[in-house]
C-alpha angles and dihedrals in degrees: 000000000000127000106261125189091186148103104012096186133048129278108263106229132199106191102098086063092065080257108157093167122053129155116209145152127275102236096165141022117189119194111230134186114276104031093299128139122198106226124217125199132180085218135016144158088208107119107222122205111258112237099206093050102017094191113126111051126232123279121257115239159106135277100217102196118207080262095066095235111140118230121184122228104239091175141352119203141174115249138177143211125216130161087350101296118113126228115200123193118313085010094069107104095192136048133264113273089024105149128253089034130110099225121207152154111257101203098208112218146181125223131007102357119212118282115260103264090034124147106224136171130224112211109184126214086246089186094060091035098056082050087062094039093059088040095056094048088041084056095047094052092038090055086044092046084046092055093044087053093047094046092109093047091081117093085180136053108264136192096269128212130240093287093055096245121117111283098242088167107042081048100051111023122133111161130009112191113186119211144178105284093353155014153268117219131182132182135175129224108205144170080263104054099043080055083063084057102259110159094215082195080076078079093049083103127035106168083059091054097045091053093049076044091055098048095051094050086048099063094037086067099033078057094055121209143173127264137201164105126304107186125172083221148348097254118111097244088045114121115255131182136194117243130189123172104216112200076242084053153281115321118174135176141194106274149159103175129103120262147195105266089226145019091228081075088074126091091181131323106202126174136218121212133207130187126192130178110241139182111291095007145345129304125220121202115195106191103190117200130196148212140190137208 
């Protein structure tokens, strides 16, 4: 936590745009444990981790400074500026877009960092991003395929997704893990949600589920569609949501991630589905998997 005078605005960001390449100007260096250096841009392309829903991880890639020297992205975190004092990473009390806070990517970095002022250019592992890309698009249509399976579970009315069936998993996540080519995915059953009306017996029988799961995903991609990213701005803090024109129709979700530009990409996405009895109730554990053309 360290008294900052710049930058005063947020760091503009073009990954949700499919950008793996991006040239911008160094406007803060922060000194960090290690030999680490927290790097600050006025633009990247570079995709941070979200504190608040860490569920995609950072891109992989390299700072090349207007000196031509190489540095690796170790990290790349959000981080926010308030009253002058700077939050990096797990220290940001707030989320991203809170009011009254300066929002940016902090590019984490080891040895000399570039010079204040400094022109540098941010060059993206495309192949692991596209990985997590497909991973985070495969998590989106396998919650939407989940909630259409369980729609008969609800003895209640229910708030429904985009789609218009009960939102089992905005209801009962817990935890959303992205990974290369897929997804982790965990929800808890609870005393509250059965009050909603939820028939935890739906989960008796996964395989049963998963294979509902599968079908639907199936003709969803047999059907194509476009994807991608609506934002009310370019600026980090700026509101962006995840779209996706099923041949049945247009669902979209709150996301910042980064996403596949088509349906037409994937070979099969297929999911796996797990159920234990906890403390207090049942978990189940939903593993995607994708595949690409």
């Amino acid at each position: 936590m360290t008294t900052v005078t710049l930058p005063t605005i947020d760091t503009l960001i073009t990954y949700p745009d499919g950008a793996t390449r991006s040239t911008g100007t160094v406007v803060h260096v922060e000194p960090g444990e290690g030999g680490r250096a927290a790097v600050i841009l006025d633009v990247t392309a570079c995709h941070p981790v979200d504190t608040a829903w860490p569920d995609q991880p950072a891109d992989r890639g390299t700072l090349t400074t207007d000196a031509a020297e190489v540095l690796p992205i170790v990290d790349a975190v959000t981080g926010g500026i308030h009253d002058g004092r700077l939050f990096l990473g797990a220290e940001l009390p707030v989320r991203n877009g809170t009011e009254g806070w300066t929002f940016v990517v902090a590019h984490i970095v080891e040895g000399a960092p570039p010079a204040v002022g400094s022109t540098v250019t941010v060059d993206v592992d495309a192949a692991h991003r596209l990985a997590l890309s497909a991973g985070h698009t495969a998590c989106h249509l396998a919650s939407l395929a989940l909630d259409a399976a369980l729609a008969d579970a609800w003895t209640k009315p229910a708030p429904t997704d985009t789609l218009g069936h009960p939102a089992f998993d905005a209801l009962a996540i817990q935890r959303s893990r992205i990974t290369p080519f897929g997804a982790v995915d965990t929800y808890r059953i609870g005393t509250s949600l059965r009050r909603k009306g939820f028939d935890a017996t739906a989960l008796d029988a996964p395989d049963e589920l998963a294979a509902r799961i599968d079908a639907q995903l199936a003709e969803w991609i047999a059907g194509g569609g476009a994807i991608r990213i609506e934002r009310e701005a370019s600026s980090l803090s700026a509101r962006r949501r995840w779209v996706c024109e099923l041949a049945s129709g247009r669902t979209d979700i709150p996301c910042g991630g980064t996403h596949l530009g088509d349906l037409n990409e994937f070979a099969s996405i297929t999911a796996s589905l797990a159920v234990a009895d906890v403390e207090g109730g049942r978990e189940l554990t939903m593993t995607t998997t994708a595949r690409l053309r």
